[in-house]
C-alpha positions as CSV (number, residue, x, y, z in Angstrom):
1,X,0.0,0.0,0.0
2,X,1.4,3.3,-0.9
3,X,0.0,6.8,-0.4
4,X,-0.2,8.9,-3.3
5,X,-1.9,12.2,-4.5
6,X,-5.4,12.3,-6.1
7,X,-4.4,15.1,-8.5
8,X,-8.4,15.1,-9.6
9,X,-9.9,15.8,-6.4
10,X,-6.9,17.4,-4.8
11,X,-6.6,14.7,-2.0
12,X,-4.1,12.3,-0.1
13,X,-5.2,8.4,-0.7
14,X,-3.8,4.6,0.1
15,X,-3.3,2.8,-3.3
16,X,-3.2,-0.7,-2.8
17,X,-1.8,-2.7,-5.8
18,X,-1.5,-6.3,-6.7
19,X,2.0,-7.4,-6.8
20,X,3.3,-7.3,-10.5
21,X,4.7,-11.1,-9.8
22,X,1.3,-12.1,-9.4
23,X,-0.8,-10.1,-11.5
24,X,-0.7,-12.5,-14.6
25,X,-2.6,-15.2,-12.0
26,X,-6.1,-15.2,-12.6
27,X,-7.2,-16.4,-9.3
28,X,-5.6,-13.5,-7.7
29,X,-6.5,-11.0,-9.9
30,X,-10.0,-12.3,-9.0
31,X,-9.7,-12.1,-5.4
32,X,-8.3,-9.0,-5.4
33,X,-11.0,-7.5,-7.2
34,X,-13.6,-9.2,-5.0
35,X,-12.1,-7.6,-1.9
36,X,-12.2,-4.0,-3.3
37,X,-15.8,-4.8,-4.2
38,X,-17.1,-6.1,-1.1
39,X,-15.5,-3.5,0.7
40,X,-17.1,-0.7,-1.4
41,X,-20.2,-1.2,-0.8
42,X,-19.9,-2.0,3.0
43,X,-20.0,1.5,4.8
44,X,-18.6,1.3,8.7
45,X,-16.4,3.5,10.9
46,X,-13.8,0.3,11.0
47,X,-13.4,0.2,6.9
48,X,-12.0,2.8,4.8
49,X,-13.9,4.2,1.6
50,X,-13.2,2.6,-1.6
51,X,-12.3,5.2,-3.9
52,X,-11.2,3.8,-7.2
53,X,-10.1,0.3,-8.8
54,X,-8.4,0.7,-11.9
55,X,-5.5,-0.4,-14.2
56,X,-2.9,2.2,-15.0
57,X,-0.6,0.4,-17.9
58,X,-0.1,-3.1,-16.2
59,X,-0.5,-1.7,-12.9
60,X,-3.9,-2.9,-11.1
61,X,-4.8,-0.5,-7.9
62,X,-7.6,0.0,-5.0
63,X,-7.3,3.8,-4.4
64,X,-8.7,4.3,-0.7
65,X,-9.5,6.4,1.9
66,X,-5.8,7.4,4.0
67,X,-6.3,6.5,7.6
68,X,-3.0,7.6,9.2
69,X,-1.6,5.9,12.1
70,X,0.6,2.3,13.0
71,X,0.6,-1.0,11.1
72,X,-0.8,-3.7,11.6
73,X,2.6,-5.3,12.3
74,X,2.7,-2.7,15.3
75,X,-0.8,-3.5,16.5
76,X,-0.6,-7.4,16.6
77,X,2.7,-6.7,18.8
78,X,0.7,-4.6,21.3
79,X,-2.1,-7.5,21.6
């Protein structure tokens, strides 16, 4: 996941994209699609807002919402 610059709408967002060593594999092209659809159209406080899904040259992305803070890493240490 990488933060980038909506130059559109002027805004900070996560892009989440599917490994380029994987992105010839059906399945997980599939899967990774499925999870950026299921979690656009679930709205909660936990989940971050789908923005985008979208192919730029062989590059396949989720832009989301930015939620700032630790990892995930860092937070299953703390539990």
């Amino acid at each position: 996941v990488y933060e980038a610059e909506d130059t559109l709408l002027m805004r900070t967002v996560a892009v989440k994209v599917l490994a380029p060593a994987v992105a010839g594999d059906r399945d997980m092209l599939v899967r990774f699609l499925a999870e950026a659809r299921a979690a656009s159209v679930v709205r909660h406080p936990n989940l971050v807002t789908i923005y985008q899904i979208g192919r730029q040259d062989e590059v396949i992305f989720t832009a989301m919402e930015l939620v700032r803070g630790g990892n995930c890493a860092d937070w299953v240490a703390e539990k």
